[in-house]
N, C-alpha and C positions, 0 to 999 in steps of 0.2 A: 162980892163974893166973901163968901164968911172963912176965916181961917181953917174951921175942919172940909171945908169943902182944897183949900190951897192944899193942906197934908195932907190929904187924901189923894191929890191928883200928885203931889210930890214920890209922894209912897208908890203912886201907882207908876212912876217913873222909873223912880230908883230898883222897881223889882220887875219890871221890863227892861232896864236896862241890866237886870242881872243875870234872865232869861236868855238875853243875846246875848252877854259875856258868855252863860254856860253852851247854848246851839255853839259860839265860836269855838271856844274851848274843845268841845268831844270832837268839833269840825277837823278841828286843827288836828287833834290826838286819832281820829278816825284816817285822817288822809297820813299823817306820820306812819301810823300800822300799816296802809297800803303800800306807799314806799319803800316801807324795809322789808314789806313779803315780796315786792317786786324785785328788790334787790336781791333779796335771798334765792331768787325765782332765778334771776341775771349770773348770780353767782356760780349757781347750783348747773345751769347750761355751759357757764364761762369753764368750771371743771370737766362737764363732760367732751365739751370739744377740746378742750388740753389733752385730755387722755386719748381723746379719739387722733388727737394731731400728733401725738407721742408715739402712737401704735402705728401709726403710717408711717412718721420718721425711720420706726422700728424695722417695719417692711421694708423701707426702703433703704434701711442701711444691709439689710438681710439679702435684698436684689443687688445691690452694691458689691457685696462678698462675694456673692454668687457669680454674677460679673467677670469679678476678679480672677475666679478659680478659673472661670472658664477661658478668660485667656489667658492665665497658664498655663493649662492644659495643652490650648490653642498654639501657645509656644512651642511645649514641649515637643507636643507632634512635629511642628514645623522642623524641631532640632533634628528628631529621631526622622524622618524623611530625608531630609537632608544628609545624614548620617547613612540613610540607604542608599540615598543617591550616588554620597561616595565610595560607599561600598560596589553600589554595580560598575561604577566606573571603573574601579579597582577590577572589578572582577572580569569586567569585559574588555581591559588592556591586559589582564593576566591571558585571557581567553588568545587576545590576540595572539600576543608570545608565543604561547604553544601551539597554534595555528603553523604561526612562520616556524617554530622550530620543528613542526611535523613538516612543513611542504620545503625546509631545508633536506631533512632526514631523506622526505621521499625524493627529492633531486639527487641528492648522493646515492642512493638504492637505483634511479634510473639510470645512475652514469655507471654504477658499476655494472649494472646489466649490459650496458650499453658497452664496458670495456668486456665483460665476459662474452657478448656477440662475436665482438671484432676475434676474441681465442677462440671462439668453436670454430672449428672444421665446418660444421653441417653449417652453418650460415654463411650465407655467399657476398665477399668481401667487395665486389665490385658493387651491389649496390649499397654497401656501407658505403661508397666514396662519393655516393650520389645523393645522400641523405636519406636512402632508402633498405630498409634490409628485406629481403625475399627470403623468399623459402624454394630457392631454384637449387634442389640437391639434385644430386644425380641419383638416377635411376636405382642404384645398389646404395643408396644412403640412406633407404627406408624399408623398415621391415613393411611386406603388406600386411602381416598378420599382427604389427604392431598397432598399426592404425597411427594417425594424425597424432602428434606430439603434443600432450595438451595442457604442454606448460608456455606452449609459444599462440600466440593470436595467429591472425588470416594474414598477416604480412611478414610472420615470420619472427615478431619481437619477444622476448621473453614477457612473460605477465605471471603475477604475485597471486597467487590462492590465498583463499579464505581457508577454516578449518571447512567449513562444509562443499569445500573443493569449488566455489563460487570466484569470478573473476574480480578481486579490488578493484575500485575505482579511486586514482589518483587523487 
């Protein structure tokens, strides 16, 4: 082999193997570029689920609040219930009271009817001693043109009117 034949295959080496330094080169600098668009790609998602997991946290600290109010609310009711409760209590022992101090009142108004029986004349004292009072007068103890006494019931007892002249009930 004659030397321009050895430089000629040397040359043709050395700019083949310059060939493949430069395909490695762009290789290397092509796959770099993809890398960092993927990254930028990675990033660019990695921000939007932040925001997106920020805005839920957000919700959810919003439904937290919300929560919150509602069982104070849920309290307060319970308070002001309660508060009615003792109030009806209240009112319904007040109620009682004045129950017992009316069916006192009206026992005292029956006894004194009861002692005003015993002083009429026209009521007949023999069945007061029987626990019974009549209405046995004698024949001259009643007007007939008066008619029936109609402050006394059918056995003769005294009974309390209403204004529209109706019989109370005890």
């Amino acid at each position: 082999m004659e030397t321009s034949q050895i430089v000629w295959i040397i040359v043709a080496v050395v700019v083949l193997l310059i060939i493949i330094g430069l395909i490695a080169f762009f290789a290397k600098k092509r796959n770099k570029a993809k890398l960092h668009e993927r990254q930028e790609a990675d990033r660019a998602k990695a921000a939007e689920v932040r925001q997106s997991a920020q805005a839920t946290a957000l919700g959810a600290r919003e439904r937290e609040a919300e929560a919150h109010r509602v069982q104070v609310e849920a309290e307060q009711a319970d308070i002001e219930a309660e508060r009615a409760r003792m109030e009806a209590d209240r009112m319904r022992q007040q109620a009682d009271e004045r129950k017992a101090d009316a069916q006192g009142i009206r026992d005292e108004s029956q006894e004194q009817l009861r002692k005003a029986d015993e002083l009429d004349p026209d009521v007949n004292t023999d069945d007061k001693r029987k626990g019974g009072r009549g209405n046995d007068r004698g024949a001259g103890d009643r007007d007939e043109n008066r008619g029936p006494d109609l402050n006394r019931d059918d056995e003769g007892r005294h009974v309390a009117r209403d204004a529209d002249g109706d019989q109370r009930r005890p």
